[in-house]
N, C-alpha and C positions, 0 to 999 in steps of 0.2 A: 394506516398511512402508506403512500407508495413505496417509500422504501421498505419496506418492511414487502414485497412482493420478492422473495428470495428464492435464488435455485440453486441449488445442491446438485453439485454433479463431481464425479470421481475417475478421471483420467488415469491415475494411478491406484497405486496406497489410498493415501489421508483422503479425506472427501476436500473440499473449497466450495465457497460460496460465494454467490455477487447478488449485491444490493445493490441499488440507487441511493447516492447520495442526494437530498433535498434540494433543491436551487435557493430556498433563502438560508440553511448551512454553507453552499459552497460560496454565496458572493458575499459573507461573513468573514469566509476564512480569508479567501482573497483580499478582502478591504483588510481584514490583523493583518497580512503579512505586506503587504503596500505601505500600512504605517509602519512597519516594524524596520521595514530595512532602509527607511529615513533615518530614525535613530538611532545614531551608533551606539549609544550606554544600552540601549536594550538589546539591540540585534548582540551586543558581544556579555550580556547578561544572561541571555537565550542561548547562547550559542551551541550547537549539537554537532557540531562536524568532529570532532576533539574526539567523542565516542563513539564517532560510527567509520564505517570503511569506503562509504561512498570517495569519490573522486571528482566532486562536483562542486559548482559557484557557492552553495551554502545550504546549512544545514541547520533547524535550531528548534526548542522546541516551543509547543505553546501550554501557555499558562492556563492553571488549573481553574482558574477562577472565571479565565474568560472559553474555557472549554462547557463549564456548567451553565456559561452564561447563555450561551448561542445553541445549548443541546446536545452538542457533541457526543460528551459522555453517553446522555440517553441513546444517541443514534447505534453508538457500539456496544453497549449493554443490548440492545433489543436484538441487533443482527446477528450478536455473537446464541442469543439464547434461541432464536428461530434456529439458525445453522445447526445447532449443538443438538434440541427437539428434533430436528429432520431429521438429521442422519446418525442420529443414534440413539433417538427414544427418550432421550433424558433432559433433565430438566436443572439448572445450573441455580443455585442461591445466591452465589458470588459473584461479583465483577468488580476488580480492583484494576484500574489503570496503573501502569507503571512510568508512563512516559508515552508521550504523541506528540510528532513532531513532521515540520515542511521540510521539504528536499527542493532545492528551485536546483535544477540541471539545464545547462545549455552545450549547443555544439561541442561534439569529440569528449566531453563529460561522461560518466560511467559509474557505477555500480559494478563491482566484481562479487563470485558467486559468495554467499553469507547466510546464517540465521538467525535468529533473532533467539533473543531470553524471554522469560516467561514461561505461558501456555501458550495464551495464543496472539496471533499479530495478523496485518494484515494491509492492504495497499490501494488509495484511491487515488484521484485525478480530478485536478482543478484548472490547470492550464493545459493544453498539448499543441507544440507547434501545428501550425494547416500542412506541412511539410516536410518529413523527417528524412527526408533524403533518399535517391536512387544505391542500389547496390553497386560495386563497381564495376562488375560483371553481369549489365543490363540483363541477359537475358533470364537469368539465374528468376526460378520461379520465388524462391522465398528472400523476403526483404526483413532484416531483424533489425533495423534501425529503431534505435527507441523503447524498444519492446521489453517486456518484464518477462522473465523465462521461471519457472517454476521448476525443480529436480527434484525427482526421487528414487531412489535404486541407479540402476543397471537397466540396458535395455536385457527386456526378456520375450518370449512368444506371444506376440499379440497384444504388446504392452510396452509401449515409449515413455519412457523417464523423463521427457519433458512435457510441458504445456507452455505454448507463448501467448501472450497478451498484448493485443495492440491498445497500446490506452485511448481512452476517450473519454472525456469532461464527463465526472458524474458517477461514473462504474467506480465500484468499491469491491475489493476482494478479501475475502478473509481466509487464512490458511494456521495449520500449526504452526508453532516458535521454531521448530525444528527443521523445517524443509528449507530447504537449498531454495536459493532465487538471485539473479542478478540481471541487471539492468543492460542494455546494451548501449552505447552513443548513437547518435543520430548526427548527421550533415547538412549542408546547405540552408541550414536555417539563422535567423538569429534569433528567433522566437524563445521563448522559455518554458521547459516540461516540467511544471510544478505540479507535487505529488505530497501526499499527508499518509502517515504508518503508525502505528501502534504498537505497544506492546503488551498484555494485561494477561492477569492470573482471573484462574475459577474456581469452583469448588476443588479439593484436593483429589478426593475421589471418584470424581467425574474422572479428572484429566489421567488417574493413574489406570482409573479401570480398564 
C-alpha cells in the first residue's frame, strides 16, 4: 500500500520516519472530528487538552473503536514495524496504542518544547492553513511559522540538534517517546492546523536493546 513507501533518514541520534497517510483515513478523520466538535457531551467526553501541554483551540482523543474501524491502528502498527525493520534490523511482536489524539491549533496557538510517554509517538497532518504567515523581519531566510521542530542533544561538529518540518496534508512522522519537539504559531491566518499524534509501546526488548 502506498503508505507503507517509507524513508528513514537520521539527522541526528534517533533515526524518524515518514509515511503517507491514506486519503480515504485522512477524510475519515476529518469527517470524526467535524462531528465531534458539534457535540459538546462528546467533544468534553474526548476531551485531551487537560493532559497535554499544547496551548491551542482543542485537544481530544479519538476512540478506539472508531480507530479500528477506519484502520488507523493498522496504519501505525505497519509504519511503526517497517521504520523499526529499517533501521534497525528488527522485527517488533507488539504494538499496543496507548492513546491517539487531534490537535486542531489556530493563530498565535503553540506547542512548547515536550515528550511524549511510551516508546514510540509520532505526528501527521490533516489540515494546514495555505498561509502560515510572513516572519517579521521579511528578509530573514528562515520562516518557522507552524513548523514542528524536532531536538536532540546539543549542537556538536557537523551535527545540528534540530530538524524542522513544514507540515503538509498527509506526511506522517514517526519519532521516539523521548525526543524533544514543539510546535511553533503561525499568523495571518484563520484557517486551522489540524494534526493527529500517538503514543504506543513495543516489544520490551526491542525498545531496551
Amino acid at each position: 500500500m502506498s503508505y507503507l513507501d517509507l524513508k528513514v533518514f537520521k539527522p541526528f541520534g534517533p533515526s524518524i520516519a515518514k509515511v503517507s497517510i491514506p486519503e480515504n483515513i485522512i477524510n475519515e478523520l476529518n469527517k470524526y472530528t467535524d462531528q465531534i466538535i458539534k457535540d459538546s457531551d462528546k467533544l468534553k467526553d474526548l476531551n485531551h487538552g487537560k493532559e497535554l501541554v499544547g496551548n491551542v483551540q482543542q485537544e481530544f482523543k479519538l476512540g478506539k473503536e472508531f480507530m479500528s474501524k477506519i484502520g488507523w491502528g493498522e496504519f501505525l502498527a505497519k509504519g511503526v514495524k517497517s521504520w523499526i525493520e529499517e533501521s534497525h534490523k528488527k522485527t517488533i511482536t507488539q504494538f499496543n496504542i496507548n492513546n491517539s489524539w487531534i490537535v486542531r491549533q489556530y493563530k498565535n496557538e503553540y506547542n512548547p518544547a515536550h515528550f511524549h510517554t511510551g516508546h514510540v509517538s509520532g505526528v501527521g497532518y490533516l489540515k494546514v492553513p495555505e498561509n502560515l504567515g510572513e516572519s517579521v523581519q521579511t528578509d530573514k531566510k528562515n520562516n518557522y511559522n507552524g513548523k514542528l521542530e524536532l531536538i536532540h542533544g546539543s549542537k556538536m561538529f557537523l551535527c545540528d540538534p534540530q530538524y524542522r518540518v513544514k507540515p503538509k496534508v498527509g506526511d506522517f512522522y514517526f519519532f521516539p517517546h523521548y525526543l524533544l519537539h514543539t510546535v511553533y504559531p503561525f499568523s495571518d491566518s484563520k484557517e486551522e492546523r489540524r494534526s493527529i499524534s500517538f503514543n504506543a509501546t513495543v516489544d520490551h526488548e526491542i525498545f531496551t536493546s
